[in-house]
N, C-alpha and C positions, 0 to 999 in steps of 0.2 A: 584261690587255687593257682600254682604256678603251671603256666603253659608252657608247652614245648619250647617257643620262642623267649621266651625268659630262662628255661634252664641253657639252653643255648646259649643265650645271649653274643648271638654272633655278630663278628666286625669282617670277616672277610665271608662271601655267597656270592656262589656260580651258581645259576640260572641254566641250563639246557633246555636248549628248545631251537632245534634244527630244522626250522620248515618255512612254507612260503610267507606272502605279504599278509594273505586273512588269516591264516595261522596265527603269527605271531603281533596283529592289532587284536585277536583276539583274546591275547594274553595280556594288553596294556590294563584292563581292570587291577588284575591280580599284583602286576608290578607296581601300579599306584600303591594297593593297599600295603604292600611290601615294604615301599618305601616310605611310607608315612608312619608306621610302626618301627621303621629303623631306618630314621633319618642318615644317622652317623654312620651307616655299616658302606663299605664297597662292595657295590653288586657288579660284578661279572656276566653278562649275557652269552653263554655259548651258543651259535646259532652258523646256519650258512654261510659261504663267504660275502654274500650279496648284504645280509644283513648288518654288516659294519654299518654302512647309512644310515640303519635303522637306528640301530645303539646312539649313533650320533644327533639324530633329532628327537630321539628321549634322553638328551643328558640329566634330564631332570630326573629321570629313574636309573637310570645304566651309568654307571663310572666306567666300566670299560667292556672289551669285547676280544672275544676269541674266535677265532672260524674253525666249525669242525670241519676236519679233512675226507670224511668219509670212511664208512664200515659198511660192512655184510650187513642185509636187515634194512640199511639207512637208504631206501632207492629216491628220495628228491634230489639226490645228487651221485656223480658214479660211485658205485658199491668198490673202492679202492681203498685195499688195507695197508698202503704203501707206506702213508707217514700216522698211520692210528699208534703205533708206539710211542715214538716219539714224543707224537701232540700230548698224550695218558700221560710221560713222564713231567711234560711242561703243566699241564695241573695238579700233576703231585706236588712239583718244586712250589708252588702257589701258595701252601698250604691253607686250603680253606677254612674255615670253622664247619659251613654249612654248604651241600649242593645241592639243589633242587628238580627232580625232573621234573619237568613244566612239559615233556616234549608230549606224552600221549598215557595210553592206558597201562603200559608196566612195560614186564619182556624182559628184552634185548637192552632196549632203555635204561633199567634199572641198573643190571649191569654193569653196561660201559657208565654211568654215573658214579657204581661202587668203584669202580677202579680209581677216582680222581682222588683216593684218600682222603676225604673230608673226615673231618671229626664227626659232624653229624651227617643225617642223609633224611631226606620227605622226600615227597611221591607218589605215585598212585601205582596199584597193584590189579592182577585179573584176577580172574576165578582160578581158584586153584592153584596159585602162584606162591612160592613161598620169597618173598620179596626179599633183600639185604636188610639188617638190623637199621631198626628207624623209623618212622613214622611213616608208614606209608597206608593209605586210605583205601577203599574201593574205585576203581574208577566209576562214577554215576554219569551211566551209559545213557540218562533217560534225560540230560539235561541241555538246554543250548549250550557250545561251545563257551562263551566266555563266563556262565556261570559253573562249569566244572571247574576251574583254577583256582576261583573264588572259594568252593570247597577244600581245597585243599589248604588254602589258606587259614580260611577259618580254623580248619583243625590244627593247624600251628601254633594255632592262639590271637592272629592277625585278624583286626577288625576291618572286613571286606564286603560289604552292604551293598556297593552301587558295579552293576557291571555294563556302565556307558562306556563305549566307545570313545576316543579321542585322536587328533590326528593335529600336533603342533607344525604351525608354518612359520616359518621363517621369512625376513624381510627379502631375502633371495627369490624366494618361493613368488609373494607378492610384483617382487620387480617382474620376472619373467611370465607370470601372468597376466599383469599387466603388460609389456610387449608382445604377449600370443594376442590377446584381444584385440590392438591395437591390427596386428599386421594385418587379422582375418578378419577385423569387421566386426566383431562379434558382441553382442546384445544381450548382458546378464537378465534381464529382462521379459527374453523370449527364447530363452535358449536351454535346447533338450540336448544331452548329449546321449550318445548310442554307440556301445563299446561292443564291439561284437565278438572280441576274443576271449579264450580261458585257456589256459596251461593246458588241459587235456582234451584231443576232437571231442572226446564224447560227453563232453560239459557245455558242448557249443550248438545254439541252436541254431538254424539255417541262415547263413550270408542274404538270401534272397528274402526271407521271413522279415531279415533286422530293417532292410533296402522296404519290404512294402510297409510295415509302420513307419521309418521315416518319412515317408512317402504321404501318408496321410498324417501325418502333424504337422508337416509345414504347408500341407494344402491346410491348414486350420488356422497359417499363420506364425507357427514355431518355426524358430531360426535352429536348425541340424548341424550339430557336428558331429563327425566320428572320430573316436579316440580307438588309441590302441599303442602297443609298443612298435619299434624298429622293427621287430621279428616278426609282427602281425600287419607289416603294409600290405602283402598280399590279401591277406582275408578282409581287411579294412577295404582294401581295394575294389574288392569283389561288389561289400556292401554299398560304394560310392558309383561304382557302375552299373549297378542294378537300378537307382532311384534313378526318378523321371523329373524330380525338383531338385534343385541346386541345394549342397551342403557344402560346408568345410570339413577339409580332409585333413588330420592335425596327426596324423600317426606316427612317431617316429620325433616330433615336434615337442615331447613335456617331459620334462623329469618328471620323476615321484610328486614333488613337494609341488611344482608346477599344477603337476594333475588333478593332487589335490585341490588347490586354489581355484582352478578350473569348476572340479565340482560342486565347489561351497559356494561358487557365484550363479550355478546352473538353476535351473526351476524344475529339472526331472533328469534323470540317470536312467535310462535303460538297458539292460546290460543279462549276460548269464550268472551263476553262481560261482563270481571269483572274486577274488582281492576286492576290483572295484566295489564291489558290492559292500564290503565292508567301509571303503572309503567314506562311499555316502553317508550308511549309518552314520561314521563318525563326525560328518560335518553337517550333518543333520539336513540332508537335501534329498526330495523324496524318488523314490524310484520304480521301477518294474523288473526287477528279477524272474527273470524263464530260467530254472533252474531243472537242469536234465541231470542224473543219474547220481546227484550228492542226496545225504541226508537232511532233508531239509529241519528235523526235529534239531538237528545237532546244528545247523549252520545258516540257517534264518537271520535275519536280524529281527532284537528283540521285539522294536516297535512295529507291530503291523500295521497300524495304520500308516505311517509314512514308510512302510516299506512294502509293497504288495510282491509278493510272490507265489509262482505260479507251476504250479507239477502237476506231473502225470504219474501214475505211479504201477506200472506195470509190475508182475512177478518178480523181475529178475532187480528189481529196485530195491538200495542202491547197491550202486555198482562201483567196479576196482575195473574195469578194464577202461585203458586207454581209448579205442576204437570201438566202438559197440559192436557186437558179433553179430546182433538180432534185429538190425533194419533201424535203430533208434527211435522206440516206439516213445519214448518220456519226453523225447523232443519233438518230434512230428505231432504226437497227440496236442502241442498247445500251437491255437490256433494262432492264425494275423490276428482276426478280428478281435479277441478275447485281450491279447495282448496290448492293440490300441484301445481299447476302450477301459483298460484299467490305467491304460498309458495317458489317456483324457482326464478320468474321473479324479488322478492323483494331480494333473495340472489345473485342475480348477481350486482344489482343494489347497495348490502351491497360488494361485491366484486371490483367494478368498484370505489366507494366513497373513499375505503380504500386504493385505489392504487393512489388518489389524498388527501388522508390525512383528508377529509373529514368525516370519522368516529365520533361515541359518544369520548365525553372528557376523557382523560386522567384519571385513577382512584387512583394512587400510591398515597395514604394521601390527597384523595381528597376528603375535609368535609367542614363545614363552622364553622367559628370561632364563638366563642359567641359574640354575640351582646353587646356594650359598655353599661352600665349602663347611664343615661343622668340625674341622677338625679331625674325622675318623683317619682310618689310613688309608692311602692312593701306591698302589699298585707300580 
């Protein structure tokens, strides 16, 4: 039976998918399988402007990259229709074979994706949507994040089985983690880290909450650091004035790739439900997610056992507001103590792996090679 992707049989595919860091790792399943069923094709990644890096350290899936400028609808970034013309005429001139929305459950979405004139079009559709001519599926509301892409794929005709996580380093990545460890001291061995930021307050459980479990891990003996970006030294701050045992304060201190490197030498991540969280998954280091006011059916990671996560789940759950109106019961409801003691149970269990060799991979120049050129066309 010919599939979609055989009638197709496209050499030029845009990808849409304009969102953050766990977003868009959680769409690396889909893009493996994408690219392993079309080696030879040039795939395009539309996504935010931030995600250029990203296109960049999956060369092995992404040939290149475009930044959306921003539309009504699009709020991860300002809603400005200033150069949305334009950008639309620069993916006409592209001419794709195929575009993909990757970015969510239909809409607006689908739309701005018919406008790029592809010949073909996939995607996913709502209730009651009458989608643009194409292949566009249900969105199946009921599944984790990175196996809904994989459905779509499937129905392309792409052979999409595994939806692990991934997160390539690069020899950069290595060197500069290797000089973070160096300056701070720091002990892959005994070392928890404890990110205490998310993109939205109300995804964020208490500065003081993150400050008393660090608190009692390294009375146990764990070396503490706090991670966080530039923008989060203050809240990182907070949680480093709060403890009453010494940590390192690294915030503002890792790239991405660093960060990563950081994780995959760590022996627990404790964290809220954001990026990081997907980080670990992909480098396979165990963690404790306090995840306040996401869906955690949709945004878990898939292994539970190396990933323990932890909600409350009042009425008004989940939630779209940035600041919680209603006192933040899904945060406050998870205790210190429940926290560390899953935060224990996971470091024994990172203790026990490692003494059977079982630990995250090896990191010593461990990146992935570029991808062979096969001749398709480059952009």
């Amino acid at each position: 039976m010919t599939t979609f992707i055989d009638a197709v049989a496209p050499r030029r595919i845009a990808v849409f998918r304009a969102l953050q860091l766990g977003d868009l790792l959680c769409s690396v399943p889909a893009l493996r399988a994408l690219r392993a069923a079309l080696p030879d094709a040039h795939i395009t990644l539309i996504g935010l402007p931030w995600a250029r890096a990203f296109a960049a350290r999956y060369a092995e899936l992404i040939d290149a990259f475009d930044a959306f400028p921003g539309a009504r609808g699009f709020p991860e970034q300002a809603e400005d229709e200033a150069h949305l013309s334009a950008f639309v005429d620069a993916m006409r001139a592209r001419r794709f074979d195929l575009a993909i929305q990757l970015h969510g459950s239909g809409g607006i979405a689908n739309a701005l994706v018919a406008r790029f004139g592809a010949r073909a079009l996939a995607g996913f559709s709502q209730p009651g949507e009458t989608p643009p001519r194409g292949l566009f599926v249900p969105w199946p509301d009921t599944l984790p994040e990175p196996e809904r892409y994989n459905v779509l794929m499937r129905a392309m005709g792409v052979d999409a089985a595994s939806a692990a996580l991934s997160f390539p380093l690069t020899p950069e990545d290595v060197d500069d983690y290797d000089a973070l460890a160096a300056r701070h001291g720091l002990h892959p061995e005994r070392l928890v880290l404890v990110h205490p930021g998310a993109q939205l307050p109300s995804r964020r459980w208490p500065a003081d909450r993150f400050a008393a479990v660090a608190d009692d891990l390294a009375a146990d003996g764990w070396q503490i650091a706090v991670t966080g970006t530039a923008a989060e030294v203050e809240l990182t701050a907070q949680v480093v004035g709060a403890m009453v045992r010494p940590a390192q304060h690294l915030a503002g201190e890792t790239s991405l790739g660093s960060l990563a490197a950081l994780v995959a030498h760590a022996r627990l991540v404790v964290c809220n439900d954001t990026g990081l969280s997907h980080v670990a998954a992909a480098m396979r280091t165990r963690s404790v997610v306090v995840a306040s006011g996401s869906d955690t059916r949709r945004w878990a990671p898939l292994d539970h056992d190396r990933h323990h996560v932890l909600a409350d789940w009042p009425a008004c759950r989940p939630c779209m507001f940035r600041d919680c109106p209603y006192g933040h019961p899904c945060a406050l409801n998870i205790g210190i103590e429940s926290v560390a003691a899953h935060a224990r149970a996971q470091l024994r269990h990172a203790a026990d792996a490692s003494a059977f060799n079982d630990t995250s991979p090896p990191l010593s120049r461990a990146y992935a090679e570029p991808r062979p050129h096969h001749g398709g066309p480059r952009c």
